[in-house]
C-alpha positions in Angstrom: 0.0 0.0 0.0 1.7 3.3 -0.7 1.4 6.2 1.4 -1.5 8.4 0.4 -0.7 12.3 1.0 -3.0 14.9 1.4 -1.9 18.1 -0.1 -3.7 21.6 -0.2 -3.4 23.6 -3.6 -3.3 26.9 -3.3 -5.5 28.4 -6.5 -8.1 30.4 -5.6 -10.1 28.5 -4.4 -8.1 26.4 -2.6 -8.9 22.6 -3.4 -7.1 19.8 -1.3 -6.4 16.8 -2.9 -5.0 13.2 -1.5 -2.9 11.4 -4.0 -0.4 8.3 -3.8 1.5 6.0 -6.2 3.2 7.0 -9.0 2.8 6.2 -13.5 0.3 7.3 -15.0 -2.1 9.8 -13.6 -5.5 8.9 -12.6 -8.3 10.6 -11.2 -11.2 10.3 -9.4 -14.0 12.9 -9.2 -16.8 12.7 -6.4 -20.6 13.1 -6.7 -22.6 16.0 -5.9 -23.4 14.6 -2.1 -19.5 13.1 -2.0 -16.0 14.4 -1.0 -12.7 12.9 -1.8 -13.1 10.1 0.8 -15.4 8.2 -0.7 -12.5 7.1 -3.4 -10.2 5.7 -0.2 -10.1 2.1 -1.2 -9.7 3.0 -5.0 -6.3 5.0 -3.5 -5.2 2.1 -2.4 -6.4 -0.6 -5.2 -5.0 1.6 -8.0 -1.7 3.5 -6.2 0.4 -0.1 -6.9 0.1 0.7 -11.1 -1.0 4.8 -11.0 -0.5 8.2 -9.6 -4.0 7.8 -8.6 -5.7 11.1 -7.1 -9.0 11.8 -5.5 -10.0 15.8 -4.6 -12.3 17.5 -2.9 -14.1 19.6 -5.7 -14.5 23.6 -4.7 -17.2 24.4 -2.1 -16.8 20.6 -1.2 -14.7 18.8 1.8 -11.8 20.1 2.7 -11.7 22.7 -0.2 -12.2 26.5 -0.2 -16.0 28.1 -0.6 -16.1 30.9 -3.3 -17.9 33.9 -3.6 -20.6 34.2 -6.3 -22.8 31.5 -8.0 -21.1 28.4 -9.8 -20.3 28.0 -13.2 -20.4 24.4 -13.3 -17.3 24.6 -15.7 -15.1 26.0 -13.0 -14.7 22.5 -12.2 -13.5 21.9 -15.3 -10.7 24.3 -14.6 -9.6 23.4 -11.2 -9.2 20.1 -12.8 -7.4 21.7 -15.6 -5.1 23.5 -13.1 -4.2 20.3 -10.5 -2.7 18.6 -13.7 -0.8 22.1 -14.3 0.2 21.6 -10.5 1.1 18.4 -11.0 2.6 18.8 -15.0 0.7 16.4 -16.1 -0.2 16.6 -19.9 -2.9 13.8 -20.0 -4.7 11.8 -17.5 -7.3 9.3 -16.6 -10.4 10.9 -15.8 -13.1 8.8 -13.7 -16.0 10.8 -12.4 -19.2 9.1 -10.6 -22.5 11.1 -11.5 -22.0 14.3 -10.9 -18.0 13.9 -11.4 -18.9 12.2 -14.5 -21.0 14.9 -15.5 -17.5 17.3 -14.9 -15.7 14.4 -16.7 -17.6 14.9 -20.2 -17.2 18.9 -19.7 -13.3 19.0 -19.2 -13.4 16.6 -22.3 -15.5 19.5 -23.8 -13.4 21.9 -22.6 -10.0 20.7 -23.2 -9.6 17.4 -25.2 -6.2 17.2 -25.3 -5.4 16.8 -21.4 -7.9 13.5 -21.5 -6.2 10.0 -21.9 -9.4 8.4 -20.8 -13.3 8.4 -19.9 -14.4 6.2 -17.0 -18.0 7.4 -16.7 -19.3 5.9 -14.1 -23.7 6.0 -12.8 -23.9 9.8 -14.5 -25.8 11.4 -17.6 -24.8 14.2 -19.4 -27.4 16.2 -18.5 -31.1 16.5 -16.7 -33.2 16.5 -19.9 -32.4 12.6 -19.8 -34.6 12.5 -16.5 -38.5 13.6 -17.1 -39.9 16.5 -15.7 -41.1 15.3 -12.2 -38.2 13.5 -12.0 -36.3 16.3 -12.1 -38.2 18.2 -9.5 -37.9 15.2 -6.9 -33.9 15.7 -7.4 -33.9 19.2 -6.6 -37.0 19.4 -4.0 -35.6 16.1 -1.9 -32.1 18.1 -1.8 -33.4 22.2 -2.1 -36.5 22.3 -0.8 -35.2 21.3 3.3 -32.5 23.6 3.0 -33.5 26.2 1.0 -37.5 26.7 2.6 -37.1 24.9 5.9 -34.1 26.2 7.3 -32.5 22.6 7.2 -28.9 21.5 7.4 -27.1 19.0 5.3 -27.1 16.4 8.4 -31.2 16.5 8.6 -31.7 15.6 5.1 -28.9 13.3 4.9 -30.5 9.9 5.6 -33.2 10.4 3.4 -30.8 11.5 0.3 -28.7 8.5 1.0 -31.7 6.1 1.0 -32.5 7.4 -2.2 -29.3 6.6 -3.7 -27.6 3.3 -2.5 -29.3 0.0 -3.5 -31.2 -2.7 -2.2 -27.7 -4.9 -1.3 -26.2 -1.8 0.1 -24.9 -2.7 3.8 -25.9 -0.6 6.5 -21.9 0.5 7.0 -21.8 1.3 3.3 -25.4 3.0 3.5 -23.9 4.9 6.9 -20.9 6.1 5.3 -22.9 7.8 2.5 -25.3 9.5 4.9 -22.1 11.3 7.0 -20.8 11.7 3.4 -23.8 14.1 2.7 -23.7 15.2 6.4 -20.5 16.9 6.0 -21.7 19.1 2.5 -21.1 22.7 3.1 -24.8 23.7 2.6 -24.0 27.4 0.5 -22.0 26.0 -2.1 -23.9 22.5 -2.2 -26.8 24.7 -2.9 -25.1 26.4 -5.7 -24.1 23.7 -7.2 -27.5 21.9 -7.0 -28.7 24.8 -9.0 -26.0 25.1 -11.5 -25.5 20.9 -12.5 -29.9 21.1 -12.9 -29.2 23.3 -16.0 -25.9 22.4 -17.5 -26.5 19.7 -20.0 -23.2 17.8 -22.5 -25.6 15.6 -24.6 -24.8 17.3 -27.8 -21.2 16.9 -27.2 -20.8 12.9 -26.7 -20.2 12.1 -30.4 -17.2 14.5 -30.1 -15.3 11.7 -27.2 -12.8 10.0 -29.3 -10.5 8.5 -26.5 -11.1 5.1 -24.9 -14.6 5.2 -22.5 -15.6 2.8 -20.3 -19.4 3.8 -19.3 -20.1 1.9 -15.3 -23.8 1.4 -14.0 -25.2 -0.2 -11.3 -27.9 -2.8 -11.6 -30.2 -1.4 -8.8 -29.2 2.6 -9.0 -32.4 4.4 -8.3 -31.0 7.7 -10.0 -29.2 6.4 -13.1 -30.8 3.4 -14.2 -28.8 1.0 -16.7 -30.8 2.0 -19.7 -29.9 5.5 -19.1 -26.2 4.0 -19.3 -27.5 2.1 -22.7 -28.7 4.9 -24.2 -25.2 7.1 -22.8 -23.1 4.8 -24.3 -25.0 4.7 -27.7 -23.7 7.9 -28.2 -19.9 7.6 -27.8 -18.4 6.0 -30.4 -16.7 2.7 -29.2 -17.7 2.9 -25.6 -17.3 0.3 -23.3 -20.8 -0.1 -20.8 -20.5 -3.0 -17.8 -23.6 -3.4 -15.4 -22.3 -4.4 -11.7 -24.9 -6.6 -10.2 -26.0 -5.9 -6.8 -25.2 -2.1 -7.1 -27.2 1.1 -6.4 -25.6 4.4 -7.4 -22.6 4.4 -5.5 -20.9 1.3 -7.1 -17.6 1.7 -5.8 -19.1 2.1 -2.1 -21.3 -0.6 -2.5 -19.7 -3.4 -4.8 -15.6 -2.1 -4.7 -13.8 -5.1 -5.4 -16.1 -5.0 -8.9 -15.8 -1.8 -9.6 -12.3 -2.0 -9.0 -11.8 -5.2 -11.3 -13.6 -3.1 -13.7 -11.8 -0.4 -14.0 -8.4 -2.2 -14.2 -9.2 -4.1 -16.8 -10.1 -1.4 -18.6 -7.1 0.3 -18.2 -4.6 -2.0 -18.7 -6.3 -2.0 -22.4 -5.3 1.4 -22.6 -1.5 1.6 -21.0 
C-alpha cells in the first residue's frame, strides 16, 4: 500500500487533494453529495500501477467556498489547473455522477489533457430525467434547506436512502449518509442549481478517446438504460452493469468496480 498524501493547492479556491503512487495519472472525481473520501479504497487498489488522485471539488470537503454563484465549468478548470500543478499533460479521468458529468465537460473543454473516460452511474445532462423526476432531485435536496431552514445532516438519511441500492450494507449506506452530512450547505446549494441546468448531450459524439461507461444494476437515480442509451452515443464505448449495485458502485460493490476499471485500463496503458 503506498502512502496516500493529502496536499492543499493553493489556487483560488483552494482545493485539497490526496494522492499516492506513481505512473500514470489517474483521477477520481466525487458526486454531488460526496467528498474525496469516498474514493479511499480506490487510493489504495489503484496507487500499486497509477499516480492515482481523489479531490475534494471547490465548495466541497476540505476545499475552499467561493464567492458568487457556480459556473459548473469552473470544475472543469480546477481540474485543468491540478494537472498544471502536478505537470501532467494527459490523464485518466473517472467521475461518478456528478464527477462524470465534470468528466464529459473537461473533455469538452480541453480534449487534449484526456487520456481516458471512465463514466461511471452519471448522464450528461437533466433533460435525460422527465420533468417530475427532475423536480424530486432538486426538491428532496433544495427544498429542506433552501425553505425549511434545514442543514445538510437533517436531510442526509433520506438522500442517502435514495441513492444506494437494495444490497447496500448498513456500513456502506452509513458512510454515504455522513458523506452528505458533511456538504457545506451554501456552495452544495449552488451547485444543485448550476448541474440542474448544465447539459453535454450534444457533445458525446465529439469523445474519441477510450470510454468505459459503469452502471449499477439497482441505481435508483441512473438506471442502466440510461447508461445504454449514454453509451450509444460515444463511439466505441465500453458499458458493464455491476450486479447488486445502487448508485454508488464503488461504495457498494468495490472489489467489482475495481476489477472493472483495471481491466479497462490496462487495455489502454
Amino acid at each position: 500500500m503506498a502512502e496516500i498524501v493529502t496536499e492543499r493547492l493553493l489556487a483560488d479556491p483552494t482545493i485539497v487533494i490526496d494522492h499516492a503512487g506513481e505512473g500514470e495519472f489517474l483521477i477520481f472525481l466525487h458526486g454531488i453529495g460526496g467528498n474525496r473520501s469516498n474514493w479511499t479504497e480506490q487510493l489504495d487498489a489503484f496507487s500499486q500501477d497509477f499516480h492515482v488522485v481523489a479531490w475534494d471539488a471547490r465548495g466541497y470537503g476540505d476545499s475552499d467556498d467561493y464567492i458568487g454563484p457556480l459556473d459548473f465549468s469552473d470544475f472543469a478548470r480546477d481540474l485543468c489547473r491540478l494537472l498544471d500543478h502536478f505537470g501532467v499533460a494527459r490523464a485518466h479521468i473517472a467521475g461518478l455522477s456528478m464527477g462524470g458529468r465534470i468528466a464529459q465537460d473537461f473533455f469538452a473543454l480541453f480534449p487534449e489533457r484526456v487520456k481516458t473516460l471512465m463514466l461511471i452511474a452519471t448522464h450528461s445532462g437533466f433533460q435525460d430525467f422527465t420533468p417530475e423526476e427532475r423536480q424530486r432531485f432538486v426538491d428532496l435536496r433544495l427544498k429542506p434547506l433552501v425553505e425549511d431552514g434545514k442543514e445538510p445532516a437533517d436531510i442526509a438519511p433520506i438522500v442517502a436512502q435514495s441513492l444506494v441500492g437494495p444490497f447496500a450494507t448498513e456500513a456502506q449506506y452509513q458512510r454515504l449518509v455522513a458523506s452528505i452530512a458533511a456538504l457545506h450547505k451554501e456552495s452544495y446549494i449552488k451547485t444543485v442549481k448550476a448541474t440542474t441546468t448544465f447539459d453535454r448531450s450534444q457533445d458525446l459524439g465529439a469523445i474519441d478517446v477510450p470510454t468505459l461507461l459503469v452502471f449499477g444494476e439497482h441505481d435508483p437515480l441512473t438506471s442502466p438504460d440510461m447508461g445504454r442509451q449514454l453509451a450509444n452515443q460515444i463511439k466505441d464505448a465500453e458499458f458493464v452493469v455491476i450486479p447488486k449495485a445502487g448508485h454508488l458502485i464503488n461504495l457498494e460493490q468495490p472489489d467489482l468496480f475495481d476489477k472493472t476499471v483495471r481491466d479497462f485500463l490496462v487495455k489502454q496503458t
